[in-house]
C-alpha positions as CSV (number, residue, x, y, z in Angstrom):
1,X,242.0,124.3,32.9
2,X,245.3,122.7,32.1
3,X,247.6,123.3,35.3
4,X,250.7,120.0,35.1
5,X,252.7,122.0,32.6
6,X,254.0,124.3,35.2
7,X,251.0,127.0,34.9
8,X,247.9,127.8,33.5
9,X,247.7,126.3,30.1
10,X,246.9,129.2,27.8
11,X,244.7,129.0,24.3
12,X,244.5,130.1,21.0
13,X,241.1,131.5,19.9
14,X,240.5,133.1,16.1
15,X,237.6,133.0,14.0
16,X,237.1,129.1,12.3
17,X,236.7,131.6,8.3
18,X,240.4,133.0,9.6
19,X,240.8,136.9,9.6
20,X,241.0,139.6,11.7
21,X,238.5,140.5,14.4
22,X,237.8,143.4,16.3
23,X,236.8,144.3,20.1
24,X,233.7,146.5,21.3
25,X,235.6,149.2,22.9
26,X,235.6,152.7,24.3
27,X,238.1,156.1,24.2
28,X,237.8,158.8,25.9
29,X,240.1,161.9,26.5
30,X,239.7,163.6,29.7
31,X,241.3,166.3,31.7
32,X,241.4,167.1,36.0
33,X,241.5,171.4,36.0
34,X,245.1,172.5,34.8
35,X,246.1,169.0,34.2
36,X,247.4,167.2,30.8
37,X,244.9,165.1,28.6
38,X,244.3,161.8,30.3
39,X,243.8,159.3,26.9
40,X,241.9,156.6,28.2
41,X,240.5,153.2,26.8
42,X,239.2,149.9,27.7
43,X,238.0,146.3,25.9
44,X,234.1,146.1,26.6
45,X,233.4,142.1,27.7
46,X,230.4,140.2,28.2
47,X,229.6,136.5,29.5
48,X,231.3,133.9,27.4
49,X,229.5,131.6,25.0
50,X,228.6,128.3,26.1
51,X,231.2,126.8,23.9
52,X,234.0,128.7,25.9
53,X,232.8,129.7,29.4
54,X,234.6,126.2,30.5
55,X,237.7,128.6,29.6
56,X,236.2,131.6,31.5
57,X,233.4,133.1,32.6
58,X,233.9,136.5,30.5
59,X,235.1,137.1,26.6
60,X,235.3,140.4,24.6
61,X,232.8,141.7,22.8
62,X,233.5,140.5,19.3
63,X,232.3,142.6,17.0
64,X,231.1,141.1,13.5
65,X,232.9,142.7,10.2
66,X,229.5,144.0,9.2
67,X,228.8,145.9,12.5
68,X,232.1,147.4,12.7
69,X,230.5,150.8,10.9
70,X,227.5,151.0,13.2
71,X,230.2,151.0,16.5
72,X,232.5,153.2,15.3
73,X,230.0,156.1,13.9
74,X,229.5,158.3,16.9
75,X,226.2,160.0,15.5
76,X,224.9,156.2,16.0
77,X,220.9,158.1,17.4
78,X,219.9,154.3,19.0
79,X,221.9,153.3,22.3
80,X,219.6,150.3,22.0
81,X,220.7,149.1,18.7
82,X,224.9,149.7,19.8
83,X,223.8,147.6,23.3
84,X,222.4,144.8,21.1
85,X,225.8,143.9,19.8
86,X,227.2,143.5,23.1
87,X,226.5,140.1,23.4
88,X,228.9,136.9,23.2
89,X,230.2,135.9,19.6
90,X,229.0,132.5,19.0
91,X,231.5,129.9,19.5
92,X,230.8,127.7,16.8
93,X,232.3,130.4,14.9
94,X,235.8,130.2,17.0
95,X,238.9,127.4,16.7
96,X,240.7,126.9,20.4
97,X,243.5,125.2,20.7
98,X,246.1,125.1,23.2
99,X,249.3,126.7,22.9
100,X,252.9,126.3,24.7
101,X,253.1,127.6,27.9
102,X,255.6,130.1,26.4
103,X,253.0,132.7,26.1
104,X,253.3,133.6,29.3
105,X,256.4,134.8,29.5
106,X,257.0,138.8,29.1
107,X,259.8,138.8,26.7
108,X,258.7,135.4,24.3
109,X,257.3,136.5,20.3
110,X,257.5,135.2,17.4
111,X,254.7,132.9,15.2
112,X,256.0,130.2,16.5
113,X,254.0,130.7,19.7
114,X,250.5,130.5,18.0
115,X,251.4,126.6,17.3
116,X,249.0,124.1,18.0
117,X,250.4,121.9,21.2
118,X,247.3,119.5,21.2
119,X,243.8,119.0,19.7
120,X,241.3,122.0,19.1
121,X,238.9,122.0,21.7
């Protein structure tokens, strides 16, 4: 990882086909006795692919389009075929590319910021 810029060199990962993607992830709504609703949620990870692990040791679980039914259906009877998905997206199927360290500042947006500053990885 890219430090001499003055920080952590952040990336730019999206599918090579382009598109949207989704997370593996989980809701829940819960409540303490006499206490408000607690929504809750988290991003499910798993080890990252060989072709991005150098980047870190985890990635979400990216889910392909044609699973996206099968994770969302809650009546889903097999645990074991939901688990199966949970394993890292392939990363012949991902562009990286480095970005300006600009991401990494709270207030910065704009599409500018998901310019390439060097070579895909």
């Amino acid at each position: 990882m890219r430090t001499d810029l003055g920080g952590k060199q952040p990336y730019h990962l999206r599918l090579k086909e382009g598109g949207p993607f989704a997370f593996a992830g989980l809701f829940d709504v819960w409540r303490g006795e006499g206490e408000k609703p607690v929504v809750s949620c988290t991003i499910l990870t798993t080890a990252a692919s060989d072709g991005v692990s150098w980047l870190h040791e985890r990635m979400p679980v990216v889910l392909d389009y044609d699973h996206y039914d099968m994770w969302l259906d809650r009546t889903t009877p097999d645990i074991a075929d939901l688990t199966e998905l949970l394993k890292p997206y392939p990363a012949q199927k991902l562009e990286v590319y480095p970005v300006s360290i600009v991401v990494n500042r709270a207030n910065a947006e704009g599409a500018a910021l998901l310019e390439a500053v060097g070579e895909p990885v």
